[in-house]
C-alpha angles and dihedrals in degrees: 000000000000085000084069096078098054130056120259094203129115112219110205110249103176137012120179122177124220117186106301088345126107111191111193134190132198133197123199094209090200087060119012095237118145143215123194119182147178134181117231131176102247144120093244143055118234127198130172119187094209122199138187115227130179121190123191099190135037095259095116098228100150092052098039084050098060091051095048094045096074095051100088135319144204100279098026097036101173133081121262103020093103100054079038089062094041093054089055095055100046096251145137121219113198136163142202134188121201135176098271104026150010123237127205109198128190129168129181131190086252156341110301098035084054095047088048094052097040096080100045080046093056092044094059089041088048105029111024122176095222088178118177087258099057092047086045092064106018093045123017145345144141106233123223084266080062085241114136119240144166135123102256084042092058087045093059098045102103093036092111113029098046124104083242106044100044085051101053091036081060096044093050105054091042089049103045127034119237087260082069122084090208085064084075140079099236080200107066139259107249090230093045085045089060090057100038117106134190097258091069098050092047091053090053088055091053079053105048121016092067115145096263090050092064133079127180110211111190121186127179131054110325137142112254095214098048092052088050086059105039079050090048086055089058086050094063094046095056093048091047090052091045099238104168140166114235127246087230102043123128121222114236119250085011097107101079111218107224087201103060081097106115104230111187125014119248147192124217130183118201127182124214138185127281140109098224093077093182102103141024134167148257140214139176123189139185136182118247136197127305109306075240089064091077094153089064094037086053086050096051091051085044103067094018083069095049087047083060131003106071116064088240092055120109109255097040086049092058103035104023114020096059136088096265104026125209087218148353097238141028127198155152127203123175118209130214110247130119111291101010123255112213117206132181123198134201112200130212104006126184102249084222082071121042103091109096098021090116096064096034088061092042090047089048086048100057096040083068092117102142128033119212085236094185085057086041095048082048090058097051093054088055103041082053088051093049088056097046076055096048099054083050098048103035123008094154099068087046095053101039089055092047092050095044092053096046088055092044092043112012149090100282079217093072094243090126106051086091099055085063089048102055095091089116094050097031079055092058087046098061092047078077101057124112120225084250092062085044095052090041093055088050087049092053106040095041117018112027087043123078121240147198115237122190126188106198110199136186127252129190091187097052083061089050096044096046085056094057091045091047103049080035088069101035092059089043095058091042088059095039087047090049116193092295093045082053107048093052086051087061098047086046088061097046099042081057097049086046084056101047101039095059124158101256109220122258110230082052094060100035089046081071108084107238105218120252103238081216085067080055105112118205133192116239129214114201097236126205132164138196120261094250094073092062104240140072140183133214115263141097090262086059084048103053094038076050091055105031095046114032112150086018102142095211133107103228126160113201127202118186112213126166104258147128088234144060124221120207130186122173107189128193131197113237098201096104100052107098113253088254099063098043095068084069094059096096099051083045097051096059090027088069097048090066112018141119111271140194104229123202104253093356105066129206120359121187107236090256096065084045090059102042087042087042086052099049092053094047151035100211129018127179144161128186143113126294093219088053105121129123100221152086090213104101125160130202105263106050119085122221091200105152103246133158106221138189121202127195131157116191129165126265097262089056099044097129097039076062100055089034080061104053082048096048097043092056106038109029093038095128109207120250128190096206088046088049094054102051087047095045085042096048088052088048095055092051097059098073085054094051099043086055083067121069087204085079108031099053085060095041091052089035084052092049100053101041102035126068121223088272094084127082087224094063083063114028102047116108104257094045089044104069095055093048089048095045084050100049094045084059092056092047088068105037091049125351092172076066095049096044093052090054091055093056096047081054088051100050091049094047090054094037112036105070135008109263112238114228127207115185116182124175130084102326105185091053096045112088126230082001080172107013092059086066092071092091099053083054091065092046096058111032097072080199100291115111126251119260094215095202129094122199112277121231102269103054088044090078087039104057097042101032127101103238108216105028088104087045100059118073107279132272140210116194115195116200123201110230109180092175083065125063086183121063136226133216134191126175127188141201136156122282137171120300102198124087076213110055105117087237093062091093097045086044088055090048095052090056096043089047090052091044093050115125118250086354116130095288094054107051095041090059112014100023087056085050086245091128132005079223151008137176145162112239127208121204116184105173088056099039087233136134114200119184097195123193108206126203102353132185091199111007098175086066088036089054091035092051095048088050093055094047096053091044086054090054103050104037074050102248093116111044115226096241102236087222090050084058086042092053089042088052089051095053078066099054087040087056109057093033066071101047081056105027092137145005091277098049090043091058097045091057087051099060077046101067097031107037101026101023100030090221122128126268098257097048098112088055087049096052087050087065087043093049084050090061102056110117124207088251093057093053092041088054100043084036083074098030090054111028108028084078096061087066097041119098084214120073116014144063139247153201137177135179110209138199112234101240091065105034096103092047092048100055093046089055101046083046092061085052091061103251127140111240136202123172114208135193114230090232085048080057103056089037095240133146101231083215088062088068090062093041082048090047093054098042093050094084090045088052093047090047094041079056100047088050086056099049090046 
């Protein structure tokens, strides 16, 4: 063997040290390839394979690249081992491409299934197949129907007709010349995607992916010594196989482009695709200092931050927090390149005013003459305190950035790591900062450099001009391929799927140890609970809130973790407040974050002094609502319970300010017009976003039809909003004595009707008075009236929330035009079970993680043929629904067709279930809840879960593992047809998809010869609007917000 003669050993090149954290780095001298690790304390092992990666066209190699990577190598070359690999060892495989690198990422459930899988992972990153078949169907092909298809493809579809994407496409090639790789979209164009071929691809990989150009960043707890020779093993292979990096080759991102300077400020409008035409977007972006010069860079996001993100911060003052607000969301991000580039966004803008934006933020920029230093000096202690959290909840993110932009940017020697570890000490530095160097810092960065500015504005036409091209050019290549063209076409494509979806031999994937679930560690809280709540354990923690809290009437769960910082969440059930109030909730959960207050022996505070008071006592404050999630992709373990909830985290010292601060914020919030109206208004402004995504329009549709006007799901979902806003606006004028008095009623149900439930997690035995200090938020809240100590139980739950006859009437398919898309989207419901307890759960489970599995049957069948970017099945058990969901399809009715006659061939028999397809899909199992429970946080959070939400007992994850392990392959043949034949039957079940126009007609043609019963509907036909009435809305807003002012005055 050539790797003989070199030496397979890492010799250690850096090691920093941050808190408790060692961060590590080795170099193989022979190769250049790199490791970079650091020990967390988590359940799983976590590994990324980071490349940089420069592109110079809009090809999309490098992303193209990373999906094509995964489908076969030189040792493993044939699709699906690896994923089948990865199933058996509990693991995930995942993969990103930005605009500078590519990043590989694997996990496992712990050690040794990570350490098994690492070596077959590093052969498909270093050695990849990227046959013809696997780009045919991952990345691009004309069907035998002469439609274009791929899932990259599909991926790509909307890239240049969405609010964001056209944005950022314009941003970036103002911002950057053509020299610049920034300047172009490292996902591919999709006219550059129909011309690009594999050679080329695999031309960009020999480029590229050389030795030195590779780092292996591992978090989580892991030997040190096991992962340097399991590293040492992926040496050898490199130097067998001869990868080399070449004498001559030039480092990406290491040529500095002396024209990336910005040398005159401009202004670009861009149109995009939608049919609301009320709102668009603006950004404005410079360039900053070298991505080296962190302290600078920390500086910038500093008071960029402070400019932004509070609600008494300037820029929100003056666009958000106002009567008639310029936008609904004001922001700035700064993005790693180098140098920087600092943008900030403005979300949601009236298109009525948007001219002129621009000026009116760069005015208010550079009249920044003066800082409110005791407010900034505020902020610096909690974004230090939101670091300190963020190395305790999730390491692992931190660490992995900071390596991945120290192998892309940095000295390959290690000498930089340091430089992106410095936020704590960068933090003390600006303490010392006078408001001069402040104000100086705002000039530079923002006045005295030029910018790019780009309006992004909606166009219905654009949407109707895109259909006619497409179907244009779909007819045209129909008529120049001609039948025969065609029909080799077709035999291209499914020479190609018959390639890729090979049956993979036995002896290979059973050579690959499949992890015992019982080698599975998971962290532990020490749990106690008040007596109220009727149940305690046996701990120290249990003795001293016993002790401490003997006749409290609060229902309050405990877990004791070590941390700096306590976590406290109050939540209230919402089923007692009438129908016509709960569709207020959402205007009265982010009113009372930042909203005027009577205060016990203080008096009356504006809402500023609450938030810069609010912002002093905690590191983190919410308030929201539990079922809040716009998706049908539910999986097994999340509630949908609708509670109200409030979040704070503090640290130790200012444990009661944060319970003094849940109390306060609910009870003493005094009600304010103006304040109303910029909340109502800032909502408002968000809808026409959100109905242009059908991520959030399929849920929203799905929520109004099976849901009555008792959920909170009925009301608060995007498309039954807006009705209920405009008309609530309306009442605030008319009449805002009518509307506070609403919201008190709101109020008074929300504090009386059912007992809050309290979860409390930090470090429990040094925290004083961890139960007594509750007693005054008892007060607070009981209004003298006593607790009922019960929340509703599951079941009725769907009872009480669900429509009762939607699954008795003939099916129904409704189709939804979405100009704004050129993919479609498709959800279908039926009833399913609605107990954590109901004995087909597990199977259940096994059925939607069998259908998920990567390269499994599913997959193939419908992304594997580039028919949908995703598909799953959801469980909701709250609401006693199944949901199969297609996701970003480029032709849903053969996705969903396809889907339908799979499942048919296995369960007549014609098509085997692959006992290592039922052991990955067991695994999965075993992969999600070592999640649920990764560290000691998370653990704590899914305690309070099952015993506090669910009512189940602590151990009952663990439980269900043992459950999932029994299920034999009768039981999920026989619940396979019971469970998912309904989602394929015209019958039974109901149905939603959002299409692209282009495809509407056909759609409907086709879901017709199915059987269903199908309506298309207009968004604007499902809220029940006049789409007349938005321009009429739009008109009399100014007259409103004067009307207002006059009144004020």
């Amino acid at each position: 063997m050539v790797s003989e003669k070199f030496d397979l050993k890492f010799r250690q090149i850096a090691s920093e040290r941050l808190l408790n954290y060692e961060v590590k780095k080795w170099v193989n001298d022979a190769t250049g390839f790199t490791v970079a690790c650091v020990n967390t304390p988590t359940t799983r092992v976590n590994g990324s394979f980071v490349v940089a990666t420069e592109a110079h066209d809009n090809s999309g190699c490098p992303h193209t690249l990373e999906h094509l990577c995964f489908m076969g190598s030189k040792k493993y070359p044939m699709n699906g081992i690896l994923t089948n690999f990865a199933g058996r060892a509990c693991g995930d495989i995942n993969a990103y491409t930005d605009v500078d690198c590519t990043v590989y990422e694997l996990s496992s459930a712990e050690q040794d299934g990570f350490l098994r899988l690492l070596p077959v992972f590093a052969d498909h990153v270093l050695f990849p197949l990227l046959s013809e078949e696997a780009f045919c169907t991952e990345v691009y092909h004309t069907n035998q129907f002469g439609e274009e298809s791929g899932v990259v493809y599909s991926e790509m579809q909307d890239s240049q007709t969405s609010e964001v994407d056209v944005m950022f496409d314009c941003i970036r090639t103002n911002q950057y010349p053509p020299s610049s790789g920034y300047f172009y979209e490292t996902g591919g164009h999709p006219d550059e995607l129909r011309k690009l071929s594999i050679q080329q691809i695999r031309d960009y990989h020999k480029a590229m992916y050389v030795p030195s150009n590779i780092c292996l960043v591992v978090a989580g707890s892991i030997e040190e010594n096991r992962l340097l020779e399991i590293s040492s093993s992926i040496v050898r292979d490199i130097i067998d196989n001869d990868l080399k990096t070449p004498e001559d080759w030039t480092r990406p991102w290491s040529q500095k482009d002396d024209n990336t300077r910005i040398t005159n400020s401009i202004v670009k409008s861009v149109n995009f695709s939608s049919e609301d035409e009320s709102t668009g977007s603006l950004s404005i972006a410079w360039n900053g200092p070298p991505l080296m010069d962190q302290f600078k860079i920390f500086a910038i996001q500093t008071i960029s931050d402070f400019l932004s993100e509070s609600a008494v911060s300037p820029l929100k003052q003056a666009f958000v927090e106002i009567e008639d607000p310029f936008c609904s969301f004001i922001y700035f991000y700064v993005f790693p390149k180098d140098p920087c580039s600092i943008q900030l966004f403005l979300d949601s803008v009236p298109v009525e005013k948007i001219d002129g934006l621009v000026e009116k933020v760069l005015s208010l920029l550079s009249s920044i003459e003066t800082i409110d230093m005791d407010r900034l000096r505020d902020y610096l202690d909690t974004q230090k305190n939101q670091y300190l959290t963020a190395l305790e909840v999730s390491p692992r993110i931190l660490f992995t950035k900071i390596l991945t932009l120290d192998h892309v940017y940095g000295s390959r020697d290690g000498s930089d790591i340091s430089k992106f570890m410095e936020g704590l000490s960068y933090n003390e530095e600006l303490k010392k900062w006078s408001e001069k160097d402040w104000v100086d810092l705002i000039r530079s960065t923002f006045i005295e450099n030029h910018s790019i500015s780009v309006l992004a504005l909606p166009s219905y036409e654009m949407a109707e001009r895109v259909k006619q091209e497409t179907n244009k050019t779909l007819t045209d290549r129909v008529n120049s391929l001609g039948k025969e063209g065609l029909e080799a076409l077709g035999r291209n494509l499914a020479c190609a799927k018959a390639k890729n979806e090979q049956k993979l031999p036995y002896n290979l994937v059973s050579s690959f140890k499949i992890t015992d679930p019982s080698q599975i560690c998971f962290y532990n809280s020490t749990t106690a609970k008040t007596k109220w709540s009727g149940q305690s354990f046996e701990n120290d923690v249990q003795k001293y809130i016993d002790s401490d809290g003997k006749e409290l009437p609060l229902y309050v769960q405990f877990d004791h973790i070590d941390s700096s910082f306590i976590s406290i969440v109050t939540y209230f059930d919402t089923a007692d407040i009438p129908p016509a109030l709960k569709q207020y909730l959402s205007v009265f959960a982010k009113y009372i974050q930042a909203a005027p207050a009577e205060l016990e022996n203080v008096g009356f505070i504006s809402h500023e002094e609450v938030v810069k008071r609010l912002e002093r006592d905690v590191v983190l404050f919410d308030a929201s609502l539990l079922y809040d999630k716009a998706s049908c992709s539910y999986s097994y373990y999340e509630t949908k319970r609708e509670l109200f909830y409030l979040e704070c985290r503090v640290t130790r010292e200012n444990y009661q300010k944060g319970i003094y601060w849940i109390g306060t914020l609910l009870t003493a919030t005094v009600w304010d017009k103006n304040r109303l109206l910029s909340i109502i208004n800032q909502l408002l402004a968000d809808i026409p976003y959100q109905k242009r995504d059908a991520e959030y329009v399929l849920p929203s549709y799905v929520d109004i039809r099976l849901y009555n006007e008792n959920s909170l799901k009925y009301s608060l979902n995007t498309l039954s909003q807006e009705k209920v806003l405009r008309e609530l606006r309306q009442k605030l004028s008319d009449n805002a004595s009518e509307v506070f008095s609403a919201f008190d009623d709101l109020r008074n149900h929300l504090l009386q009707s059912m007992c809050p439930r309290v979860h409390v997690i930090g470090d429990i035995l040094g925290t004083n008075d961890a139960a007594s200090s509750w007693t005054n938020f008892v007060s607070q809240i009981l209004r003298n009236k006593p607790f009922d100590s019960q929340l509703s139980s599951s079941p009725s739950f769907s009872r009480l929330y669900l429509q009762e006859n939607e699954f008795k009437s003939p099916s129904s398919l409704t189709i939804i035009p979405m100009p704004s898309n050129e993919s479609s989207d498709l959800v279908v419901a039926i009833p399913g079970i609605k107990s954590w307890n109901d004995p087909d759960l597990p199977i259940i489970v096994l059925i939607a993680n069998y259908l998920g599995l990567m390269d499994g049957p599913f997959w193939n069948r419908i992304r594997g043929s580039g028919l949908a970017y995703g598909f799953n099945m959801g469980i909701d058990i709250d609401g006693g629904l199944l949901f199969y969901s297609i996701l970003t399809s480029s032709d849903v009715y053969r996705a969903w067709s396809s889907s339908k006659d799979l499942l048919n061939s296995i369960i007549s028999g014609k098509v085997s279930v692959n006992s290592f397809d039922l052991e990955s899909a067991k695994c999965m199992a075993y992969s999600t809840v070592s999640e649920l429970e990764n560290n000691a946080f998370y653990s704590a959070k899914n305690s309070f879960t099952l015993l506090s939400i669910k009512d189940l007992g602590k151990e009952w994850d663990r439980l269900f593992l043992e459950r999932i392990a029994a299920v034999t392959i009768d039981e999920f043949m026989e619940n396979l047809k019971k469970y998912c034949l309904p989602f394929f039957s015209p019958n039974n079940d109901f149905a939603v998809i959002t299409s692209s126009l282009s495809r509407l007609d056909q759609t409907v043609s086709e879901f017709q010869s199915e059987g269903f019963d199908v309506t298309v509907k207009s968004i604007h036909e499902v809220q029940g609007l006049d789409p007349s009435s938005e321009d009429e809305e739009s008109e009399d807003d100014a007259e409103t917000m004067s009307a207002s002012s006059d009144e004020e005055k």
